[in-house]
N, C-alpha and C positions, 0 to 999 in steps of 0.2 A: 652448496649447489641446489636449483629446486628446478624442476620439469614441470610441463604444464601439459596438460592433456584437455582434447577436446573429443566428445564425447558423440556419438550420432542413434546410441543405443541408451534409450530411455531410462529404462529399467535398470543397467549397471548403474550409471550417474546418481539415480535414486536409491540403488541401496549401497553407494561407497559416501554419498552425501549427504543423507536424511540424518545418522544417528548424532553426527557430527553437529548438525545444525538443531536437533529434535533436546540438544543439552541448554538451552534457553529460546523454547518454543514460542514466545510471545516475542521475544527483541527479533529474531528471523522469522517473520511471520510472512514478509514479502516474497523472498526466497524458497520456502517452504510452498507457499501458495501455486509460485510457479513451477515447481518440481513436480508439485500433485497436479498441475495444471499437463503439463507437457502428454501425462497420458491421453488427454481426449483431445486434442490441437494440432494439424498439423506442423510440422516441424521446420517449413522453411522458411527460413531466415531467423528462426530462434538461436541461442548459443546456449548449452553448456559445457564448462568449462573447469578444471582444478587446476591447483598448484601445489605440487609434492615437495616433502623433503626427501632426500637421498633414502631417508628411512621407508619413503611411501608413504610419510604422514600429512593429512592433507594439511596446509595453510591458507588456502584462498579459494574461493567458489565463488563463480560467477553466473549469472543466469537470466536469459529473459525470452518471455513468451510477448512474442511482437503483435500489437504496436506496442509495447507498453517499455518501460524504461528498463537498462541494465539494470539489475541486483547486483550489490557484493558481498562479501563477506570475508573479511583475512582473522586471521587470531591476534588478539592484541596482545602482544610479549615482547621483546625487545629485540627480536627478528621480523614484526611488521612492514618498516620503515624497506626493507630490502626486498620481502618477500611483494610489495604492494609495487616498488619500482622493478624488479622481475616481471610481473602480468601486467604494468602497462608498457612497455619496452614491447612483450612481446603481443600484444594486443594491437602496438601497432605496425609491428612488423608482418604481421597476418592479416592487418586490416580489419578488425572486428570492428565488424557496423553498429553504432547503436545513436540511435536518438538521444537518451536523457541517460542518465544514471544516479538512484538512486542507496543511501546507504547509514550507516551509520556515520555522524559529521565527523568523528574525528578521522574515518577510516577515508572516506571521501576526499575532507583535506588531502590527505597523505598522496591517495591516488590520482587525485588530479594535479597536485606541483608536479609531479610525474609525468606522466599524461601528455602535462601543459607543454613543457618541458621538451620531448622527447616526438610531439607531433605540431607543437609550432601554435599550438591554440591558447585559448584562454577560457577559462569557465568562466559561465553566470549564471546567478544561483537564482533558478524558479520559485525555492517553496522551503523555509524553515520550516519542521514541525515538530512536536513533543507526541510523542508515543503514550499512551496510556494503557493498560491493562486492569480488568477489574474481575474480579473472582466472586463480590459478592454485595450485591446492591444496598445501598443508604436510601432508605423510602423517602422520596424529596414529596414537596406539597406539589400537587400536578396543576394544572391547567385548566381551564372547565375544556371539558372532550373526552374524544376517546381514540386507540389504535386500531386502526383495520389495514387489512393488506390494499392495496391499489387496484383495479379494475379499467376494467374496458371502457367506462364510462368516463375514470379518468384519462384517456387519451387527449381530451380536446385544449387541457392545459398544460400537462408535464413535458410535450418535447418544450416548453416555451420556459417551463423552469430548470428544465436541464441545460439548457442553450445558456440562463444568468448564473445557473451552480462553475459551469465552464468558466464563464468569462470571472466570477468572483477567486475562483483559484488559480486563474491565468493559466488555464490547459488550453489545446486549439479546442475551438469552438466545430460543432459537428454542422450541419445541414439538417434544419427542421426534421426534411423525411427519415435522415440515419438515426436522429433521435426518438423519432416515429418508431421507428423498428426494432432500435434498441429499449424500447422502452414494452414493446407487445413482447422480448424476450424475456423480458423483466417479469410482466404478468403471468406470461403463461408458467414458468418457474416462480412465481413467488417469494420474488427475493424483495422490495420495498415496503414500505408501509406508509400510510399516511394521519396525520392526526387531525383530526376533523372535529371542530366547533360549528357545531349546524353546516358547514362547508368547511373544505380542507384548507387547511393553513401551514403546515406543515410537511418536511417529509424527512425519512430513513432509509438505510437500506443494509439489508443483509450479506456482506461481502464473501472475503476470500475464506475459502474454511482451511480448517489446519488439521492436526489429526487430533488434537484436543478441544482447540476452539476455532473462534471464526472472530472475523474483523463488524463493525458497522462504522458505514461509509456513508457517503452520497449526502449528511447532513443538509438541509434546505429550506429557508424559510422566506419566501420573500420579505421585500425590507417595510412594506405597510405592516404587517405581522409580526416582526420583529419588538423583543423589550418584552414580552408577554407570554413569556413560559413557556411558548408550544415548542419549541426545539428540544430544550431538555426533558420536555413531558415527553414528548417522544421516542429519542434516543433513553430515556431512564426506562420506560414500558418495552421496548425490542428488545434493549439488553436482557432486560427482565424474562422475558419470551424466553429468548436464545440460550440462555443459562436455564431454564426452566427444562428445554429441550433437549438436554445431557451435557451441554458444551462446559467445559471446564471454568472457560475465560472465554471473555470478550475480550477484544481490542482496537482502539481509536484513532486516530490522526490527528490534531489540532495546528493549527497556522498558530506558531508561537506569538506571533503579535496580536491576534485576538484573543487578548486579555479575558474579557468577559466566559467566551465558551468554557476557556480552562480552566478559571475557578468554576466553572457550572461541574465539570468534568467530575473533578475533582469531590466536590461537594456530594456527588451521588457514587463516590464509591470505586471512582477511576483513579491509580495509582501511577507517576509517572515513573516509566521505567526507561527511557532512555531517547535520545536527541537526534533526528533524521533531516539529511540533505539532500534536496531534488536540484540537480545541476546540470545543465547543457553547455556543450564546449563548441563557442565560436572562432573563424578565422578571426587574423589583425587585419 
């Protein structure tokens, strides 16, 4: 038999689910991010959520800080398969809202024949990707350029490469001005970077942090610029940064079907450590 609990108090959630999930820090990095995240967001419309054994041991966490996709997490052992149709049974019996859901693919599978099943939908899947982790840089030959953070000055082109990073990973596309805004968040924290050959060609950015490390995201290069090193000159120099500045690990996202990134990935020191599925469940 397993109970599920949903949780409206921050802080218990995060210290009955953190040490649980903190035993492979880099594979739950999404989850993790959003746990650490829930302290400074408000809380409406977000969900967290467990799944107990009889014993109170947990087997399934769920989590998301909106707009952004469900997280899962079940323990893979030979009670998965029940424990996974348990929390979507009752996920729909409660009605938990979520836009996308996000997870480990084999865990996702499991959850959505379920899901599928039980709420009359059908999933389709937004976004393969390979996970990568690197603890310790391989000096690749760089680019002619250099890293600098992004600036005000950059305003007059990034919301216009943020609007083609969107449409390239098939997320919804924001509105110039929300990109505008999200983008002067950006600067005034300090989270991207850009590499610049006499002009900027590139960009990075410095994502979720974890309690060891942090993600980099937002990879971008427009496609005139493309085939000529600046992507990985860049993402190889932030990682470099980010690990310089105490972080344990970095970690990556790659679209498993661009081939190219992943061996670049790879080549500087990124190790793949495991297989993620971005999926949305439509009516028939």
């Amino acid at each position: 038999m397993y109970f599920y609990t949903s949780y409206h108090d921050t802080l218990l959630f995060k210290e009955e689910t953190l040490p649980v999930l903190l035993e492979n820090e880099a594979e739950n990095n999404l989850l993790i991010a959003s746990i650490l995240k829930y302290e400074s967001t408000h809380l409406e419309d977000h969900v967290m959520g467990t799944v107990k054994s009889e014993k109170g041991e947990i087997q399934a966490i769920i989590g998301k800080v909106t707009p952004y996709s469900l997280c899962i997490y079940a323990k893979e052992d030979t009670k998965c398969q029940e424990v996974l149709s348990f929390l979507a049974k009752i996920m729909v019996e409660r009605q938990i809202a979520f836009q996308g859901i996000v997870g480990n693919e084999h865990l996702i599978d499991v959850f959505s024949t379920f899901y599928s099943i039980y709420q009359n939908v059908r999933p389709r899947v937004r976004m393969y990707l390979n996970v990568y982790k690197l603890t310790e840089l391989i000096p690749l030959v760089k680019a002619k350029g250099r890293l600098r953070p992004i600036t005000y000055e950059d305003l007059y082109f990034l919301p216009y490469w943020l609007r083609d990073f969107q449409k390239d990973c098939h997320f919804p596309t924001s509105t110039l001005m929300q990109n505008f805004r999200a983008i002067e968040h950006i600067i005034k924290h300090q989270f991207a970077y850009i590499w610049e050959d006499d002009h900027p060609v590139s960009i990075a950015a410095k994502g979720r942090q974890f309690m060891n490390g942090c993600a980099v995201c937002q990879v971008y290069t427009p496609p005139y610029y493309r085939g000529k090193q600046y992507a990985s000159s860049c993402v190889a120099a932030l990682s470099e940064k980010l690990l310089a500045e105490g972080n344990t690990f970095t970690v990556l996202y790659a679209d498993r079907n661009n081939i190219s990134s992943n061996k670049v990935y790879q080549k500087m020191g990124y190790k793949l450590i495991g297989h993620v599925k971005d999926i949305v469940f439509t009516k028939y």
